[in-house]
C-alpha positions as CSV (number, residue, x, y, z in Angstrom):
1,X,2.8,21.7,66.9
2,X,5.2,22.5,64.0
3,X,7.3,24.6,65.4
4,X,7.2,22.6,69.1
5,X,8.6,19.5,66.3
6,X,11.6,22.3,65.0
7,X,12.2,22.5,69.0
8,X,11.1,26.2,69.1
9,X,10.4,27.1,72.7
10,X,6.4,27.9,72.3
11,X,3.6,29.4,74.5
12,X,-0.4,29.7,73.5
13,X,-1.5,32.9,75.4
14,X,-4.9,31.3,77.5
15,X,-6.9,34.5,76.5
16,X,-5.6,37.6,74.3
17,X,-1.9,37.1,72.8
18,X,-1.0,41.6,73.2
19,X,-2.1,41.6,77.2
20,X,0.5,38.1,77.8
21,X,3.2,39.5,75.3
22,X,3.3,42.8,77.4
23,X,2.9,41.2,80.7
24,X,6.2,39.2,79.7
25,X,7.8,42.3,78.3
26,X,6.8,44.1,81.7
27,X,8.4,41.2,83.7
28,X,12.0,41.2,81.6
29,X,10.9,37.3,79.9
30,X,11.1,39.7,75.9
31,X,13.3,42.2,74.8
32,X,10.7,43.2,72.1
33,X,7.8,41.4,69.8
34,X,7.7,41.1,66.5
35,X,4.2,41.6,65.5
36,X,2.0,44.3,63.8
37,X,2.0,48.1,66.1
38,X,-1.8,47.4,67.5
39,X,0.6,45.2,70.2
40,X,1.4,49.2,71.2
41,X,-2.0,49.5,72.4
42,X,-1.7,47.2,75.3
43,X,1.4,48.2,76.8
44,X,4.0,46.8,74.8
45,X,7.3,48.9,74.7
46,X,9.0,47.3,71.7
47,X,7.2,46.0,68.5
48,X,9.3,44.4,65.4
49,X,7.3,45.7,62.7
50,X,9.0,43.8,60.1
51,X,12.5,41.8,59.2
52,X,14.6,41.9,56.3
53,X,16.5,38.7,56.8
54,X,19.1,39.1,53.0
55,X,19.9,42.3,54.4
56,X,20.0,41.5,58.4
57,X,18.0,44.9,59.2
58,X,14.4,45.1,61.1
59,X,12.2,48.0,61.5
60,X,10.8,48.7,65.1
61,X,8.4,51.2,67.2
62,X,8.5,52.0,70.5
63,X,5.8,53.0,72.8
64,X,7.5,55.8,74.7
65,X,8.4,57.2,71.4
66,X,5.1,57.6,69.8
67,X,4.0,58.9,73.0
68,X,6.5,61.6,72.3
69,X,5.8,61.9,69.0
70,X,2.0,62.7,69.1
71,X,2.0,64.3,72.7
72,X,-0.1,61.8,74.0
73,X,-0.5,60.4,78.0
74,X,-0.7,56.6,77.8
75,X,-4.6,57.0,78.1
76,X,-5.0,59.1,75.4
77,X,-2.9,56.6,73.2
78,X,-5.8,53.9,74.1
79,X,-8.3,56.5,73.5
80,X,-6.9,57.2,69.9
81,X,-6.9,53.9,69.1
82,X,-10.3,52.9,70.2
83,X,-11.5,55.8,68.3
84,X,-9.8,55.0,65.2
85,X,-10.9,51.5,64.8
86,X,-9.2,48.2,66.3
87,X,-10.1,44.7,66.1
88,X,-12.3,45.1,68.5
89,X,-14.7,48.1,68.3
90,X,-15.5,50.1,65.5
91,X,-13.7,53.3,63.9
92,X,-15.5,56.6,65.3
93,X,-17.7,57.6,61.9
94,X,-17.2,61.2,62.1
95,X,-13.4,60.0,61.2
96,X,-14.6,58.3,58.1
97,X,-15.6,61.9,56.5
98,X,-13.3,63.8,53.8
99,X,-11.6,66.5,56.1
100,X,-10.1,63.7,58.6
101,X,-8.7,61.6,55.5
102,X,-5.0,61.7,54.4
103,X,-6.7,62.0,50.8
104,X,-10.0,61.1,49.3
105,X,-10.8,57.3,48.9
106,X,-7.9,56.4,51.1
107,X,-8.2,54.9,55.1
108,X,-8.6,57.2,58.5
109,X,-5.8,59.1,59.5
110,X,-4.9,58.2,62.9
111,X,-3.8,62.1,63.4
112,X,-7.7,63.2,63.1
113,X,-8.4,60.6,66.2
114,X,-4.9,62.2,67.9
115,X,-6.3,65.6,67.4
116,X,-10.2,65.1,68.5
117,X,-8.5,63.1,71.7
118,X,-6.2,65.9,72.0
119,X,-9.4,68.1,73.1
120,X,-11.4,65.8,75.0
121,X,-11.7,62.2,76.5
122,X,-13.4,59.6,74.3
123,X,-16.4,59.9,76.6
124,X,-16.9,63.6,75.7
125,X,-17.3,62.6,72.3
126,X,-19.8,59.5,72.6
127,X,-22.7,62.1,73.6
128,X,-22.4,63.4,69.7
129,X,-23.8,60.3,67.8
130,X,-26.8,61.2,65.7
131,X,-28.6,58.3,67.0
132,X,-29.0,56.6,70.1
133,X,-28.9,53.2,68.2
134,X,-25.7,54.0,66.7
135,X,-24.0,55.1,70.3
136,X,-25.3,52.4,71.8
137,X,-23.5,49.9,69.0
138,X,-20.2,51.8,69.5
139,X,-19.8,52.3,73.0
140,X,-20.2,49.0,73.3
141,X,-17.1,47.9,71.5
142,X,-14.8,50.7,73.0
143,X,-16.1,49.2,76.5
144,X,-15.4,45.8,75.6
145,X,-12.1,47.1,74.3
146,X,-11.5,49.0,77.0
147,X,-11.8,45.6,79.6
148,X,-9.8,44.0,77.3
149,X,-7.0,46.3,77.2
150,X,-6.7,47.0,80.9
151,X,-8.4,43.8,82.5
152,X,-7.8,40.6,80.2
153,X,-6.6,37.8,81.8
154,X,-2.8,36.2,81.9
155,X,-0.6,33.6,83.2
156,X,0.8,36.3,86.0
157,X,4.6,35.2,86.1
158,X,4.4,35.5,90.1
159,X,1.5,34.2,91.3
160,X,1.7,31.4,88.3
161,X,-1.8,31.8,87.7
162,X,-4.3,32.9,85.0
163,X,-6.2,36.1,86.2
164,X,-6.9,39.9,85.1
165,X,-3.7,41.9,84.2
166,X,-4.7,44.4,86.7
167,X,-4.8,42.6,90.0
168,X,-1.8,42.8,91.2
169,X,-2.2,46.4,90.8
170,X,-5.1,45.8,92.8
171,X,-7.7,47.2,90.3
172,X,-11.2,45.9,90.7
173,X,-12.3,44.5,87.5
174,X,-16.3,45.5,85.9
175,X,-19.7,44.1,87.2
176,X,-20.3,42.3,83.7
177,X,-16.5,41.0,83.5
178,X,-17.6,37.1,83.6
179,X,-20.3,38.2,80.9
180,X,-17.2,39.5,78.5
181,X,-14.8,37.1,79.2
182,X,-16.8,34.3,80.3
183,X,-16.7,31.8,83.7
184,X,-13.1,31.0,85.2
185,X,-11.5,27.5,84.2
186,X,-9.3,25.0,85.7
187,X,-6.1,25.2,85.9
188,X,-5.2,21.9,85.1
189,X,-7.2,23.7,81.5
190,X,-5.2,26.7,81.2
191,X,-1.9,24.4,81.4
192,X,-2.9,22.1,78.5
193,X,-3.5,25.3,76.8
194,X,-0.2,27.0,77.2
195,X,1.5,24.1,76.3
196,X,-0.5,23.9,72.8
197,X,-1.8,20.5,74.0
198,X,-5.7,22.2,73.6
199,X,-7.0,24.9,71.4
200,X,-8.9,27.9,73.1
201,X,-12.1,27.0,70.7
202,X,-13.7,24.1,73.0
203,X,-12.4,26.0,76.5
204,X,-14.2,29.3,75.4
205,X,-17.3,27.9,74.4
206,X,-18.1,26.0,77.4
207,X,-16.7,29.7,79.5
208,X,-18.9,32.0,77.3
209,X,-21.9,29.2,76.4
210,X,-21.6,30.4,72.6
211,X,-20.0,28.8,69.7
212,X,-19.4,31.3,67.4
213,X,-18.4,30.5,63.7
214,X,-17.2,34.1,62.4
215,X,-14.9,33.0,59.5
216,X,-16.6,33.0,56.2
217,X,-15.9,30.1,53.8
218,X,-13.9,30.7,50.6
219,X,-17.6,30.0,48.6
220,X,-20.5,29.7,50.3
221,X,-22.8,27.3,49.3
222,X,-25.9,25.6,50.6
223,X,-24.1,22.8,51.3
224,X,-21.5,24.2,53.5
225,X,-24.1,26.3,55.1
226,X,-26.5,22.4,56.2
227,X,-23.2,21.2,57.5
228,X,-22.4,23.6,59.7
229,X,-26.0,24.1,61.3
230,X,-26.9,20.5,61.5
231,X,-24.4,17.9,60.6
232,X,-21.1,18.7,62.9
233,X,-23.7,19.0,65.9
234,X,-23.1,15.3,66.9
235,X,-19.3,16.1,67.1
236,X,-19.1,19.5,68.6
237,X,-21.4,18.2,71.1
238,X,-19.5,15.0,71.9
239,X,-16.3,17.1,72.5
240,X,-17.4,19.4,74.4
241,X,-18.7,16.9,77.2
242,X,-15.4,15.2,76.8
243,X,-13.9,18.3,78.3
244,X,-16.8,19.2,80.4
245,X,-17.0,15.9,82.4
246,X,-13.4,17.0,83.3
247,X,-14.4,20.1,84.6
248,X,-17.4,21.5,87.2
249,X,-20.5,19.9,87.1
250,X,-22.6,23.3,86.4
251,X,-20.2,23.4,82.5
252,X,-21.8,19.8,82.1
253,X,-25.3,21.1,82.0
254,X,-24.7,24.0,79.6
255,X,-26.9,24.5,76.4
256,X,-24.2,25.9,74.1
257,X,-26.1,29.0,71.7
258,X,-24.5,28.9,68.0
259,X,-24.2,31.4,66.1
260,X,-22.8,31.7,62.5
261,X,-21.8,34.5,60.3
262,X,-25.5,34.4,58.2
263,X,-27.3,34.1,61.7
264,X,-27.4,37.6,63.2
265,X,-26.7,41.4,62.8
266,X,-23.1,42.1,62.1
267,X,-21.5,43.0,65.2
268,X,-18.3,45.0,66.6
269,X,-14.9,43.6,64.9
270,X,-13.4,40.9,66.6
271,X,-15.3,41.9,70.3
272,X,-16.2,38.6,72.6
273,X,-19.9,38.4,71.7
274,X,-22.3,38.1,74.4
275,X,-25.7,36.0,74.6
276,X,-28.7,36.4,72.6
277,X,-32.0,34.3,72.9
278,X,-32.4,33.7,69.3
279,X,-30.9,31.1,66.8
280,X,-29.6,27.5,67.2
281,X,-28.5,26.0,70.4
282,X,-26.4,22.6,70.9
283,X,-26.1,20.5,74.2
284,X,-22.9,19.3,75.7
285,X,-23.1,15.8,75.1
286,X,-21.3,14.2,78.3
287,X,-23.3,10.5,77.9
288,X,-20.8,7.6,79.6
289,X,-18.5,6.2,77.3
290,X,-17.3,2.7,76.9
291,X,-14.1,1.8,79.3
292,X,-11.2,1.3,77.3
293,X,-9.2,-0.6,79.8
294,X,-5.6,-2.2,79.1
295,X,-1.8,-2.9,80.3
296,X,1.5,-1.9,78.7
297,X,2.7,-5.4,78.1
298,X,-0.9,-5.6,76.4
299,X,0.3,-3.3,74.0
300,X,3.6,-4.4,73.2
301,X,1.9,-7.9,73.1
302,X,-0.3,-6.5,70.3
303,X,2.2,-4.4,68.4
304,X,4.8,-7.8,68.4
305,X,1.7,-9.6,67.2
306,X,0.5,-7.1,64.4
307,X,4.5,-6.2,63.3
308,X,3.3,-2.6,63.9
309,X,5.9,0.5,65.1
310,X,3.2,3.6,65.4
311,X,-0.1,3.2,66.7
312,X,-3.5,4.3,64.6
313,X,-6.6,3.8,63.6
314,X,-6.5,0.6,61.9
315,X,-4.1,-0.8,64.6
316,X,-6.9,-0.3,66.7
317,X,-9.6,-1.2,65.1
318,X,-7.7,-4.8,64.2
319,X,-6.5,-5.5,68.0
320,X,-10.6,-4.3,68.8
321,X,-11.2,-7.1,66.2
322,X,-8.9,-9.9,67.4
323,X,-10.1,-9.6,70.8
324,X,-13.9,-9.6,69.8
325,X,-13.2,-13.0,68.2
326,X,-11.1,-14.5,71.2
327,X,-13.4,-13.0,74.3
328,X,-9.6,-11.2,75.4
329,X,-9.9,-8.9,78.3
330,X,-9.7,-5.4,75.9
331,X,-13.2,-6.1,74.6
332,X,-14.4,-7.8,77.8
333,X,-13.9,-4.4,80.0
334,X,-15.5,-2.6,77.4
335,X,-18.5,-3.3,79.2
336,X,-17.6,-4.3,82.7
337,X,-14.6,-2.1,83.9
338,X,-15.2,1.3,85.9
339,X,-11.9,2.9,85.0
340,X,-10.2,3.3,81.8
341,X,-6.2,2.4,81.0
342,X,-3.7,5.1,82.5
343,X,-1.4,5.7,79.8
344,X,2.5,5.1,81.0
345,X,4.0,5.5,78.0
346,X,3.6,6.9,74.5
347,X,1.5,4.5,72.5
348,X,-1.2,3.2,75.5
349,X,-1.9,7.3,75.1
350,X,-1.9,7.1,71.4
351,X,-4.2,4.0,71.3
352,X,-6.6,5.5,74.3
353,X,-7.0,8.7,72.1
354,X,-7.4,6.6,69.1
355,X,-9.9,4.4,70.5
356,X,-12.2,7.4,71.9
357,X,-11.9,9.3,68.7
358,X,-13.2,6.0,66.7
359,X,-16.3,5.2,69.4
360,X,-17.1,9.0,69.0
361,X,-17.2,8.7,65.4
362,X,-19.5,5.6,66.2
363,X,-17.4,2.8,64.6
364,X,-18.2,0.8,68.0
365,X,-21.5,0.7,69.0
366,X,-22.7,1.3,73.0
367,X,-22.2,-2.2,73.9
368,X,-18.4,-2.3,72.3
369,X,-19.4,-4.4,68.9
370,X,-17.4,-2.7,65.8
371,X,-19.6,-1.3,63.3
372,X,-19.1,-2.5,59.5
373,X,-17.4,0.5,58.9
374,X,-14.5,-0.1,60.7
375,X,-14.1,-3.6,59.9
376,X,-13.6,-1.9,56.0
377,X,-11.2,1.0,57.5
378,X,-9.0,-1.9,59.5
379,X,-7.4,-2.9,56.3
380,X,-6.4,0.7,55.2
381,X,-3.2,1.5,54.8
382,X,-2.0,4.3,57.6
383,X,-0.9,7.2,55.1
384,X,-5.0,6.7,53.6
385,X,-6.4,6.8,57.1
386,X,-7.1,9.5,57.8
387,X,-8.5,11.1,54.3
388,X,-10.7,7.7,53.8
389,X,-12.1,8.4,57.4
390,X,-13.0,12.5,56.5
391,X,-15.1,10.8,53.5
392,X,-17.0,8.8,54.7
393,X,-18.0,11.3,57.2
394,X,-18.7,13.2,54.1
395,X,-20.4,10.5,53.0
396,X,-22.4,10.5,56.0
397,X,-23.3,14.3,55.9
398,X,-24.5,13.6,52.3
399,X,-22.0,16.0,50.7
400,X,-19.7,14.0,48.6
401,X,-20.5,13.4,44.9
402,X,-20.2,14.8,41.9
403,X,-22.9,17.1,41.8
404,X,-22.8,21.0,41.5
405,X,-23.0,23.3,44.8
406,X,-26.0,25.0,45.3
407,X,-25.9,28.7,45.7
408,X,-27.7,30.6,48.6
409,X,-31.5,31.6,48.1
410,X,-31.4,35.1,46.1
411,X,-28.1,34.8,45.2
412,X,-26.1,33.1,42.0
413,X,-22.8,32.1,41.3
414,X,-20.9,34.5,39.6
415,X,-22.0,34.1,36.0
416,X,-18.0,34.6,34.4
417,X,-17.1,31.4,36.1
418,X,-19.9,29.2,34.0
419,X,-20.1,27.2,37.0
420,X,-22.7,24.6,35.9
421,X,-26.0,23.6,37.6
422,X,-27.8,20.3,38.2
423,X,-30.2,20.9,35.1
424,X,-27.1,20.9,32.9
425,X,-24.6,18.7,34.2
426,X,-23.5,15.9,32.5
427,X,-22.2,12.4,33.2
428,X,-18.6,13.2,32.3
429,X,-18.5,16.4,33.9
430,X,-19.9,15.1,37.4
431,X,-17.1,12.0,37.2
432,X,-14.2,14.6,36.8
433,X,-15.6,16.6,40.3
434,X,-16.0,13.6,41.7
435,X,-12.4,12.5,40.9
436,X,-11.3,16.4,41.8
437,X,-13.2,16.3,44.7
438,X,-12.0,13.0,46.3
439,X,-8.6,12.6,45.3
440,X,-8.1,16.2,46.6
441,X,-8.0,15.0,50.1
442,X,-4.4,13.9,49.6
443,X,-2.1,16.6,50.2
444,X,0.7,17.6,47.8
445,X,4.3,18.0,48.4
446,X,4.9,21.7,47.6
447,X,7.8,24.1,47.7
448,X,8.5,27.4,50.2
449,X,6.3,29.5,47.7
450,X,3.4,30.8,46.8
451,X,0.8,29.0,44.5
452,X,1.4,30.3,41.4
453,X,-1.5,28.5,39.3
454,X,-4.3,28.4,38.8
455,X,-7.8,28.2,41.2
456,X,-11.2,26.3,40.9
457,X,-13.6,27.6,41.9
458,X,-15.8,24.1,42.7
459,X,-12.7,22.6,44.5
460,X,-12.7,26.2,46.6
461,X,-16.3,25.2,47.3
462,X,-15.4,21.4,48.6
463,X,-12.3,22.4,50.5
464,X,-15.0,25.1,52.4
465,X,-16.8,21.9,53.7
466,X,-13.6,19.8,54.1
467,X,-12.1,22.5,56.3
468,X,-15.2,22.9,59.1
469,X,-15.3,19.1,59.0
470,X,-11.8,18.8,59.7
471,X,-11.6,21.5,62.3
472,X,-14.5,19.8,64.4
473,X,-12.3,16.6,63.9
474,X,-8.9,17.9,65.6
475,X,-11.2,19.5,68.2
476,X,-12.6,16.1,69.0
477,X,-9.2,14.9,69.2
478,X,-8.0,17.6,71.6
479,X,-10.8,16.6,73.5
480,X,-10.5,13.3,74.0
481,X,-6.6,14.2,74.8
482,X,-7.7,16.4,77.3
483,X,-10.4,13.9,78.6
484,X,-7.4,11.8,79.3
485,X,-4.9,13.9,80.5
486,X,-7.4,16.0,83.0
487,X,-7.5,13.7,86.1
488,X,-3.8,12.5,85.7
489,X,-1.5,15.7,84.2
490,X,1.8,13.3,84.8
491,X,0.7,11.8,80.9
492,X,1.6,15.4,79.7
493,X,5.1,14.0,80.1
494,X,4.8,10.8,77.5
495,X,4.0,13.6,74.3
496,X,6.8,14.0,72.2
497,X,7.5,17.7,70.5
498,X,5.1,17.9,67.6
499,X,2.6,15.2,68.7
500,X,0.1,16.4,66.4
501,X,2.3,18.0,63.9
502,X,1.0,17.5,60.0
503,X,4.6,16.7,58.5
504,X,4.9,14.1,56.3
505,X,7.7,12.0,54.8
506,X,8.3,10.0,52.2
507,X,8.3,6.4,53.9
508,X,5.7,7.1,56.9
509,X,3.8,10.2,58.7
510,X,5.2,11.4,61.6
511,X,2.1,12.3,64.2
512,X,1.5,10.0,67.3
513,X,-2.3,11.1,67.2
514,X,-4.4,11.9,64.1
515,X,-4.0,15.8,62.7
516,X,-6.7,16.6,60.9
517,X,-4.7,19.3,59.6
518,X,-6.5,21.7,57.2
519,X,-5.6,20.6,53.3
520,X,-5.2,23.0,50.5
521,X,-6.6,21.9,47.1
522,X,-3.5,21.5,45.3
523,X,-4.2,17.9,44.6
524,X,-7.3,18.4,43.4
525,X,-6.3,21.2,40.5
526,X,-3.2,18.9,39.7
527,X,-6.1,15.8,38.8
528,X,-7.9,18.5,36.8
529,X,-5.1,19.1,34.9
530,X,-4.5,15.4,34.5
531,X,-7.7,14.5,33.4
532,X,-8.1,17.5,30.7
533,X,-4.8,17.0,29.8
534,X,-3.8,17.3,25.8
535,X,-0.3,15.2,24.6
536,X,2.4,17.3,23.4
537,X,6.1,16.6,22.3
538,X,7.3,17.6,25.8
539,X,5.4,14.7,27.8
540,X,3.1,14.7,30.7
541,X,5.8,14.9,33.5
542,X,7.4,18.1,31.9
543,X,3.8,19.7,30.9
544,X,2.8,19.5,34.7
545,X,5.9,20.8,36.2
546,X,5.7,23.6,34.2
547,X,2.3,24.7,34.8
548,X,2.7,23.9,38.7
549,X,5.9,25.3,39.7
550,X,5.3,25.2,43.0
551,X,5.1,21.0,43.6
552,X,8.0,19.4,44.7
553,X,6.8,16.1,42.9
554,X,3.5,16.5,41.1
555,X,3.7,13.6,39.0
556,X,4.8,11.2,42.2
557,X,1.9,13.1,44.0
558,X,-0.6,12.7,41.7
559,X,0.2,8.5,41.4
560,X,-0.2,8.6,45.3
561,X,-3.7,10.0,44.9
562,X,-4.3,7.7,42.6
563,X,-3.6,5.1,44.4
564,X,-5.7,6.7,47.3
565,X,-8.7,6.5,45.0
566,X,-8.7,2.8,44.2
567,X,-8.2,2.1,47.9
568,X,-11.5,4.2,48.4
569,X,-13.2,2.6,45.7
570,X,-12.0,-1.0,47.4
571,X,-13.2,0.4,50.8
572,X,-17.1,1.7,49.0
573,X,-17.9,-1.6,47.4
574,X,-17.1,-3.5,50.2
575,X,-19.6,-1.3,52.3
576,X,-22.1,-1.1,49.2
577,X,-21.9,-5.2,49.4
578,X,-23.6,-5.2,52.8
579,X,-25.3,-2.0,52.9
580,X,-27.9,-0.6,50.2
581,X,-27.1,2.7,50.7
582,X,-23.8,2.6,49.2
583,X,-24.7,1.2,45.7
584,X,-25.3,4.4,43.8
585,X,-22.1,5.6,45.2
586,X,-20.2,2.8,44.6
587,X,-21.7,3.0,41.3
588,X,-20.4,6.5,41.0
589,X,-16.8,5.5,41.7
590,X,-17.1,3.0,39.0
591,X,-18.3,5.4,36.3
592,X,-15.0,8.1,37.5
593,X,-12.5,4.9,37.8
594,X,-13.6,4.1,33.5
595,X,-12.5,7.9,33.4
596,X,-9.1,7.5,35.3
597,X,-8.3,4.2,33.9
598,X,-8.5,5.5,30.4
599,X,-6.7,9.1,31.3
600,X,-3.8,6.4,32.9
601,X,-3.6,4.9,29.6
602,X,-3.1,7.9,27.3
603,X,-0.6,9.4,29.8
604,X,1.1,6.6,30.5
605,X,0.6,6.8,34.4
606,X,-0.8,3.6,34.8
């Protein structure tokens, strides 16, 4: 999305990025690809290996070349590889001993796998394992790598379609291919995918019926671990039938297997996991939604009615509003229409997207009434939106407070952080996490550099949560996108570069539909700083700037998130008047806001 906004010419490969890139080398579309030299391994003649722009020099391999070099055939080059470890399938462990090493302690030489290759196939030396267990666990991976390397699927520049690199050349792919790569889909599907409309996450589950979360958090709590089993079911779920319904009836009727990183055995690096019958399993939620059915001159109506230029969440949530109270013809067909609006133009897409997104988060209920939630989110200004929304799904998860994390079972914290636990946590200490926690879901403004400051460890352990949630919120998105898009691919045409694109300016943000791009927790460590802040002779403004380097406006930043707190603390006790289950965090707030007021004071902020 960024780079489609800088109007760089972009493509999402619909399978495995080093099979498409040498398919388009092969054809003439690239010259070379800059990338690291494992793109060698599937074909491609040319890889930049790096670029020194001050100095206007690159460094490059060529296939053909290392060929030469080691006196290798093509299929001993694969063979090599495979045998030395790729992202894929596992190194060959004979490799891993002292007299194949460039020196002790350091990585496997990839001469020792050119030399055993050199005098015989990789299948020769398969039948030398010690243990049948451990061949079976690594001739797996170099057969999964194998397919991949000679069979995975591409958009084929002649045929325009997506199938297995080797077809043309008339190769028949393996009996388990659909088991490795999963079932074929649509190519109305592949298109939204090439265009960076969709992510491949949602596509791939419902093709291989496994949702796989492989990444480990940056700490991994307890917490983290409940959300990710339990509370992002509801979404996932609801996303995936809002591409399913799109698609074949038999994807519709799927029960999705999850899997996690703490779930099972360890498995080949990188390789397409196939099915197992134990651990969690989701269904595709593909129950009927409510019809959200309206004109363009509706629209505009609205927009001339509610002075607004951009279309979000609380422009939908005050037209739903409006038209609740006058029985208009948006919340009548709610219940009564078959078909929903087909978008003609920019905003009746933006406000279709906007409206499924909100019913999926269940701010309407089934019968179209607007929950008291998003009565409180209506009057939200747009550049708090989208953060106030993430906490109170937060909220709703349970994991937003000012407690501690909670390590896993047999395993602590690491003891030189003096990270502190529920037992002996006090009052002040859980209003400054609280105020770390929550006013880091702003985003900063920071310069082309790294972060040169310091971490925190506790805001590392809140931005692990934030990020999952976040993620499973941009796939809903995409899937309610898609969901619209699907039966009528002419609305492909009314998205701008950069639809989704996370940039922001200083006046308004500059996405038609809702990012949900993944935050950092700058803001969060800035507060910190605030809050534990001693005077000196230099001033507030100069003592930040010179212990974060790397903001382009901390202090201007860090009065935005203020502000973004007391608009969340306006939002709570409105809820926490109507609903009982608010109060003790609404109370919360109030204890942190005594906190930030007086911090204000002292620093002058306020």
């Amino acid at each position: 999305q960024h780079l489609q906004q800088q109007n760089w010419e972009c493509f999402q490969a619909p399978y495995f990025a080093g099979t498409q890139l040498a398919h388009f080398a092969e054809k003439g579309v690239l010259e070379a690809v800059f990338g690291p030299p494992g793109h060698l391994l599937y074909g491609v003649q040319k890889v930049i290996i790096s670029i020194d722009f001050p100095r206007n020099q690159f460094d490059w391999v060529e296939l053909d070349s290392v060929l030469a070099h080691w006196q290798l055939s093509r299929e001993q080059f694969v063979d090599a590889c495979m045998m030395a470890g790729t992202e894929h399938c596992l190194t060959y462990p004979y490799l891993n001993l002292e007299s194949f090493s460039p020196s002790p302690g350091r990585q496997t030489s990839f001469g020792g796998a050119v030399d055993c290759i050199r005098q015989a196939p990789l299948i020769n030396w398969m039948q030398t394992f010690p243990t049948n267990e451990m061949r079976e666990d690594h001739m797996d991976g170099y057969c999964v790598c194998r397919v991949l390397v000679h069979h995975s699927p591409v958009l084929n520049l002649q045929t325009f379609k997506v199938q297995p690199v080797s077809a043309p050349q008339g190769q028949s792919c393996p009996s388990d291919y659909a088991d490795i790569m999963g079932a074929p889909l649509p190519n109305a599907v592949y298109l939204l995918m090439s265009k960076g409309i969709l992510s491949s996450k949602l596509p791939s589950v419902l093709a291989t019926k496994i949702w796989h979360d492989k990444s480990l958090p940056h700490v991994d709590t307890l917490e983290y671990r409940d959300v990710l089993k339990s509370e992002l079911v509801d979404i996932r779920a609801r996303a995936l039938g809002l591409l399913a319904k799109r698609m074949h009836p038999s994807f519709a009727s799927q029960e999705i297997r999850c899997r996690s990183y703490f779930e099972h055995k360890q498995g080949q690096r990188g390789a397409p996991q196939r099915a197992d019958e134990s651990g969690r399993s989701l269904s595709v939620n593909c129950e009927d939604m409510l019809c959200w059915r309206f004109s363009e001159r509706e629209l505009e109506m609205e927009m001339r009615r509610q002075g607004a230029t951009e279309v979000d969440f609380a422009f939908c949530l005050k037209w739903h509003k409006q038209q609740f109270e006058s029985g208009g013809s948006l919340f009548q067909n709610l219940t009564k229409a078959t078909q929903p609006a087909k978008p003609t133009q920019k905003h009746m897409l933006s406000a279709l997207v906007h409206f499924m997104v909100l019913e999926s988060l269940q701010y309407f209920s089934p019968e179209g009434d607007m929950t008291y939630q998003g009565d409180v989110l209506s009057d939200t200004p747009r550049e708090f939106q989208e953060p106030i929304l993430t906490a109170f799904q937060m909220l709703g998860f349970g994991v937003l407070d000012g407690e501690p994390y909670t390590a896993i079972d047999n395993r602590q914290f690491p003891p030189e952080i003096n990270y502190p636990t529920p037992d002996n946590v006090d009052d002040a200490q859980r209003a400054q996490m609280l105020l770390c926690r929550l006013m880091g879901l702003v985003p900063m403004s920071l310069k082309n550099d790294m972060w040169n400051a310091e971490v925190d460890f506790d805001l590392a352990a809140f931005h692990s949560i934030v990020r999952i949630l976040k993620r499973a919120l941009r796939q809903l998105t995409e899937a309610c996108l898609a969901g619209v898009l699907l039966p009528d691919m002419k609305g492909v045409t009314h998205l701008p570069n950069g639809f989704m694109s996370p940039l922001f300016s200083a006046e308004k943000t500059s996405y038609v539909l809702p990012p949900f791009f993944l935050p950092r927790a700058c803001m969060g460590i800035v507060v910190k700083f605030f809050l534990n802040h001693t005077p000196s002779t230099r001033g507030f403004e100069a003592d930040v700037k010179k212990q974060f380097p790397c903001c382009s406006q901390p202090v201007q930043d860090l009065q935005k998130a203020i502000r973004f707190w007391h608009e969340m603390k306006r939002c709570v006790d409105q809820m926490a008047s109507n609903m009982t289950q608010w109060s003790e965090f609404a109370q919360d707030m109030h204890n942190a806001t005594l906190l930030l007021r007086q911090r204000e004071r002292d620093l002058r902020l306020a």
